[in-house]
C-alpha positions in Angstrom: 2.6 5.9 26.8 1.1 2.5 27.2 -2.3 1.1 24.7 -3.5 -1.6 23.2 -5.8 -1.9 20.1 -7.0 -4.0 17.2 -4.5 -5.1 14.6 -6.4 -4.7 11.4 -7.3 -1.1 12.6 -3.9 -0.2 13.2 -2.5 -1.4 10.2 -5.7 0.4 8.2 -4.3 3.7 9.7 -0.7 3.5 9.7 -0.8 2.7 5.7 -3.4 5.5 5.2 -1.5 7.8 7.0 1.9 6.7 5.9 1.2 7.9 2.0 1.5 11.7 3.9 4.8 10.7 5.3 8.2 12.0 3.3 10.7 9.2 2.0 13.6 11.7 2.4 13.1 14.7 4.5 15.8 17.3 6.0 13.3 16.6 9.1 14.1 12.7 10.3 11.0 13.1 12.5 8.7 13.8 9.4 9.9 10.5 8.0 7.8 8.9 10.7 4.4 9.1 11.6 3.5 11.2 14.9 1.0 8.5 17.7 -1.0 10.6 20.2 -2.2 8.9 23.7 -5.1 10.9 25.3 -8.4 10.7 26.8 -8.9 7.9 25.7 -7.7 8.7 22.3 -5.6 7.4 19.7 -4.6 9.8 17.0 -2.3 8.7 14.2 -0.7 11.5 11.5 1.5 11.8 8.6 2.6 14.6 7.5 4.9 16.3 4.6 5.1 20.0 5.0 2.4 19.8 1.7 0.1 17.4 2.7 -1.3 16.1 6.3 -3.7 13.0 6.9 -4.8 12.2 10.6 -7.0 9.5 11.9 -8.4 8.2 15.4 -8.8 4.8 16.7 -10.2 3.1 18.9 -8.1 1.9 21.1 -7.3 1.1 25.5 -5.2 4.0 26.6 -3.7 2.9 29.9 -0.4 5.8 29.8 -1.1 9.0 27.7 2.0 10.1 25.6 3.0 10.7 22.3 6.4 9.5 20.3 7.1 9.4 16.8 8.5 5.9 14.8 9.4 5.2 12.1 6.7 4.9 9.0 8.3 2.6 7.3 9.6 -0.2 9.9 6.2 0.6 12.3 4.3 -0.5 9.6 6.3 -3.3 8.1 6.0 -4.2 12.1 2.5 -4.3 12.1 1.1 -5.7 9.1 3.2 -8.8 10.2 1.9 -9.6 13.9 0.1 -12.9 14.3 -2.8 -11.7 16.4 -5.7 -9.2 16.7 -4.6 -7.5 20.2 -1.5 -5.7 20.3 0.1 -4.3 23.3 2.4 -0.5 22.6 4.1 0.7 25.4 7.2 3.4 25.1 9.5 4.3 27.9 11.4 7.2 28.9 14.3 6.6 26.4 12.4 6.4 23.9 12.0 2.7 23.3 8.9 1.3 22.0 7.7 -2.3 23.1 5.3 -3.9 20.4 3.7 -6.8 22.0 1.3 -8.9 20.1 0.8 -12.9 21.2 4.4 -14.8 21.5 5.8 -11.6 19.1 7.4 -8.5 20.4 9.6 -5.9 19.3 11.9 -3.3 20.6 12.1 -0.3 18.3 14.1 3.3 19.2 11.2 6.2 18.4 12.1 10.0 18.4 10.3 12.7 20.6 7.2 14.4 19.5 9.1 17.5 20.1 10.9 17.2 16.8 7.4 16.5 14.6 6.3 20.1 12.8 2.8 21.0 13.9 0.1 20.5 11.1 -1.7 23.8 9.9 -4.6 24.6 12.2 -6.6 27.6 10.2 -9.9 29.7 10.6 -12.9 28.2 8.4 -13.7 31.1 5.7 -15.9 28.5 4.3 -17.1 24.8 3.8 -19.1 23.1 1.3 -20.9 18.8 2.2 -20.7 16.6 -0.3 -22.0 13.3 -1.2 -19.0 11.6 -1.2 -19.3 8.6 -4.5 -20.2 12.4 -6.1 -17.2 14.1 -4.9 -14.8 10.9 -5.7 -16.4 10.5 -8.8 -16.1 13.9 -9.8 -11.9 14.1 -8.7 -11.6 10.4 -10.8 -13.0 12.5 -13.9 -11.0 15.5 -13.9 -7.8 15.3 -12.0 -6.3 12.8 -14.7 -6.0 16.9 -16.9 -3.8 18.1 -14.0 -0.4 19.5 -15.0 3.0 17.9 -13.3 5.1 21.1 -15.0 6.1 23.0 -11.6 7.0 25.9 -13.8 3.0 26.6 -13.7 2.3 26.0 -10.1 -1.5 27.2 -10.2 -1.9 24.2 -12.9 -0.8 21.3 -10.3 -3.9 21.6 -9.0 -7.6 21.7 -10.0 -10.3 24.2 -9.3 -12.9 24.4 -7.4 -15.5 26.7 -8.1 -18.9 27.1 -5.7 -21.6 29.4 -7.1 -25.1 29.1 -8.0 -25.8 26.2 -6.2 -23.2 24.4 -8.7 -19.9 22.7 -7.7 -17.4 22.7 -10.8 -13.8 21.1 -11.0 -11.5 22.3 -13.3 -8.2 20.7 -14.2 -6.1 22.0 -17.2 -2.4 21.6 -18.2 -2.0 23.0 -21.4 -3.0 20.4 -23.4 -6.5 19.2 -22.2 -8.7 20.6 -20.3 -11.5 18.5 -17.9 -14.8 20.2 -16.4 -16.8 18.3 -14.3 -19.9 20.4 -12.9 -22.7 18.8 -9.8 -25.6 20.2 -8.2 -25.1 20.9 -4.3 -27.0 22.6 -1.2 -24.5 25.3 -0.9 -25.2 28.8 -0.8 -21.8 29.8 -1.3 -19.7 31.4 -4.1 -16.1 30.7 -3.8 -13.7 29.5 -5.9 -10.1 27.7 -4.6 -7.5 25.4 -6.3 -6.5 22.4 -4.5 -3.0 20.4 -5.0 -3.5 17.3 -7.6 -1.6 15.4 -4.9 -4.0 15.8 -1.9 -6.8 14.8 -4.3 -5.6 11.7 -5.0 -5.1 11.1 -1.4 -8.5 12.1 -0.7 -9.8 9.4 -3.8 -8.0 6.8 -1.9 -9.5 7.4 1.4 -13.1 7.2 0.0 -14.8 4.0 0.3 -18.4 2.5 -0.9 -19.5 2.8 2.9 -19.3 7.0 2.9 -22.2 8.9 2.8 -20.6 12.5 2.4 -17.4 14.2 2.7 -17.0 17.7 4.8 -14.7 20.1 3.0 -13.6 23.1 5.5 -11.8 25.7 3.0 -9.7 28.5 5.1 -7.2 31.5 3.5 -4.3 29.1 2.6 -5.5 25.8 3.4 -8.4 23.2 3.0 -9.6 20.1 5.2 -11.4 17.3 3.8 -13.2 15.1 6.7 -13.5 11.9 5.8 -15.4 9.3 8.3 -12.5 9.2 11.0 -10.0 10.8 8.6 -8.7 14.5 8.1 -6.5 15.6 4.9 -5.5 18.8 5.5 -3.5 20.6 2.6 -2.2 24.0 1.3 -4.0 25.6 -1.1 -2.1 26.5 -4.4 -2.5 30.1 -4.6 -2.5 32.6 -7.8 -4.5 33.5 -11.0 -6.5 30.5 -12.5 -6.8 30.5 -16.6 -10.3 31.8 -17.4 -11.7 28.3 -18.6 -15.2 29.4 -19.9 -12.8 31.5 -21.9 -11.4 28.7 -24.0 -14.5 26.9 -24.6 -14.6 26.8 -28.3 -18.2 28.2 -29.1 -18.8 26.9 -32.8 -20.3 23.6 -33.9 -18.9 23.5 -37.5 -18.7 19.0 -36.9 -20.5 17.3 -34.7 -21.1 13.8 -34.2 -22.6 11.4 -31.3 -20.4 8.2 -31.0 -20.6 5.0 -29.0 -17.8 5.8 -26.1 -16.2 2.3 -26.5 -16.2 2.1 -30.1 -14.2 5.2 -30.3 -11.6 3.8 -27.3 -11.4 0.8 -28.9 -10.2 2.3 -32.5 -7.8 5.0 -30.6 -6.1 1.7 -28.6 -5.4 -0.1 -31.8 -3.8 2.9 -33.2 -1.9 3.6 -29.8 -0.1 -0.1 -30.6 2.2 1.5 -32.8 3.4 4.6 -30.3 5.2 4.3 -27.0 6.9 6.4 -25.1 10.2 6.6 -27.0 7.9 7.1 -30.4 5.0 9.2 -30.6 3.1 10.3 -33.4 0.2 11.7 -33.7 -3.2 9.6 -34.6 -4.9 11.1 -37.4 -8.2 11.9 -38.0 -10.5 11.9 -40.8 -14.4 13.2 -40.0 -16.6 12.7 -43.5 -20.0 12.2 -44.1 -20.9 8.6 -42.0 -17.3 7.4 -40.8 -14.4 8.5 -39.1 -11.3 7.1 -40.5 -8.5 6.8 -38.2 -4.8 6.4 -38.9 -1.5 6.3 -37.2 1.6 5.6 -38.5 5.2 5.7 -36.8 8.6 4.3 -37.0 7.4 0.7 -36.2 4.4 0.7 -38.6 1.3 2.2 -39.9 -2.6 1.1 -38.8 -6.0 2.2 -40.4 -9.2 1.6 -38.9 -12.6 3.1 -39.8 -15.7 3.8 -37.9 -19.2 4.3 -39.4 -21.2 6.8 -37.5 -23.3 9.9 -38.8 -21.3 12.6 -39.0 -23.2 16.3 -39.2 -21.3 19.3 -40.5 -18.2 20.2 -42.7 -15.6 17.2 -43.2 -12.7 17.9 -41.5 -9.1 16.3 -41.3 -7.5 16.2 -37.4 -4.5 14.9 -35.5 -4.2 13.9 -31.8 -2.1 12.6 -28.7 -3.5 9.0 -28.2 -3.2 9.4 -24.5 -5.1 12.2 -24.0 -7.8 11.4 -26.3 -7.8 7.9 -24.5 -7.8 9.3 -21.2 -10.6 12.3 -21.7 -13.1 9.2 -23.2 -12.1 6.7 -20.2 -13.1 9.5 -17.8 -16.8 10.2 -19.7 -18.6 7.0 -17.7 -21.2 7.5 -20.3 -22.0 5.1 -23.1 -22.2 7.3 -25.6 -20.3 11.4 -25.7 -21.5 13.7 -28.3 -17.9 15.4 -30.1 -17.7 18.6 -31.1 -14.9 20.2 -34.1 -14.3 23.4 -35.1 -11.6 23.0 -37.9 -8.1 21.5 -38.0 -6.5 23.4 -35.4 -9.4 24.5 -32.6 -9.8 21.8 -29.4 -11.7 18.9 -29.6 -14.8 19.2 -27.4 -16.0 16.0 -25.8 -19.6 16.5 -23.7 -22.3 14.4 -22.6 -25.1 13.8 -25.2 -27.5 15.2 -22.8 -26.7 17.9 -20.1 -23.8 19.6 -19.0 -22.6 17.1 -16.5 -18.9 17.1 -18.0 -16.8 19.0 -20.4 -13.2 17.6 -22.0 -11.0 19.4 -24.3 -7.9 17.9 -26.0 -6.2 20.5 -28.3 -5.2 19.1 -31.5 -1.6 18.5 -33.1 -0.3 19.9 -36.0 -0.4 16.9 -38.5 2.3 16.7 -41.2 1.4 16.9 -44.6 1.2 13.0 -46.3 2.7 12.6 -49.7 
């Protein structure tokens, strides 16, 4: 195998391609990232058994092959090289010869041989989507996806395709994050993809994409993404029925400036951390909301004057996932719903339906 290309473009690849690439694998080879040499084609992959990202670049093939190296050193190699041109050249043992201006390297590679095949699958359907929409709508949910393995289904989000609509759902027990857009699909299909790849996928989308292909087979999903490909397993089982869960009553509501209400839950967050946590308590009556926290370090009050309509009620919280649900809104102002002491917390846009959060409420201690 013998090419040359542009530094910066390999360097872009190898690092996006790398984050697919296990640190410790029973597999050396998957430890390293797998280069293909044809038709004028360079092809770059990473892959973990779980999660798959490929890329082409442009690049002068003057010897087709393939070899695997190293992700690691390869890219350590690269990011360092002084020049824009570099020279890649392996040989039947196996060596690799980076060239690049007055710099070269010798590195031992391993045979393509050794590097697991990524899935290929049949399309059973696809969906295009603008992609700021599709990386917004990941950014707002997938924060509400569980990392308890004892609930597979529940490390990922779902996807759910009907009616024109695309909806994301993430839930792990605690909160819950809907996130609903308007797209030209026909289609009515529903699939849960791994947290994991969707953070890979956020990475990969810049400012300069337009839209993002998603192929969806039995098992596994693609997401095309200008030269890139993350191709993942699908998580399969039951998903929770989330309309289910919605609470439906409107005993409190209240529309609140989003940055106002951060700002209080922050400076009651001071006083936790994550050897002492205690719940921030909540106090919904008339025209304020009086907040209060107190823990083994301290106590803070703070209170907020906003019109409240509907029955006073008296609620505690986890500061994070209040924090997080509000942080995820991306709207000035969220309209929040309560239905006593003990049902979920409804956060929703003032107007529309754009995006549903849920944080279900702790069990406060009585104060004497």
């Amino acid at each position: 195998m013998k090419f040359s290309c542009l530094r910066t473009d390999l360097v872009s690849a190898v690092s996006n391609v790398s984050r697919a690439v296990s640190s410790k694998a029973s597999i050396p080879a998957l430890e390293g990232v797998l280069i293909k040499a044809y038709n004028n084609s360079l092809n770059i992959s990473g892959y973990n058994l779980e999660i798959g990202i490929t890329t082409d670049v442009e690049a002068t093939i003057k010897q087709e092959g393939e070899i695997v190296l190293s992700a690691r050193l390869f890219l350590d190699i690269v990011r360092r090289l002084p020049e824009e041109i570099v020279m890649i050249e392996t040989d039947d043992r196996m060596v690799t010869y980076i060239t690049c201006g007055k710099v070269d390297y010798q590195i031992v590679g391993m045979s393509s041989v050794e590097y697991p095949d990524l899935p290929t699958f049949q399309q059973t359907d696809g969906i295009t989507v603008n992609a700021k929409v599709l990386r917004d709508m990941i950014r707002q949910t997938v924060y509400a996806v569980s990392d308890n393995n004892s609930k597979p289904i529940y490390t990922g989000s779902l996807f759910e395709i009907s009616e024109g609509v695309l909806r994301i759902v993430a839930i792990d027990g605690f909160r819950m994050a809907i996130r609903s857009e308007n797209v030209d699909s026909e289609s009515n299909t529903s699939f849960v993809v791994p947290g994991k790849t969707q953070l890979e996928v956020l990475k990969l989308i810049t400012d300069d994409e337009e839209n993002v292909e998603i192929i969806v087979g039995q098992r596994h999903i693609t997401f095309k993404i200008n030269s890139y490909k993350v191709i993942s397993r699908l998580i399969e089982g039951t998903f929770l029925d989330y309309k289910s869960t919605i609470p439906t009553g409107e005993k409190t509501e209240l529309v609140i400036n989003t940055r106002m209400m951060i700002d209080s839950v922050e400076r009651m967050s001071l006083l936790n951390s994550e050897r002492i946590q205690s719940p921030v308590r909540c106090k919904f009556n008339e025209n304020e909301i009086r907040m209060s926290c107190a823990s083994a370090v301290g106590r803070a009050n703070d209170v907020i004057n906003v019109p409240i309509i509907g029955e006073s009620v008296e609620i505690g919280f986890n500061n994070r996932y209040m924090l997080e649900a509000l942080k995820n809104t991306d709207t000035d102002e969220v309209k929040m719903v309560l239905n006593g002491a003990v049902s979920p917390i409804v956060i929703k846009p003032v107007k529309g339906d754009s995006f549903l959060s849920i944080v279900v409420p702790v069990r406060l201690a009585n104060e004497g």
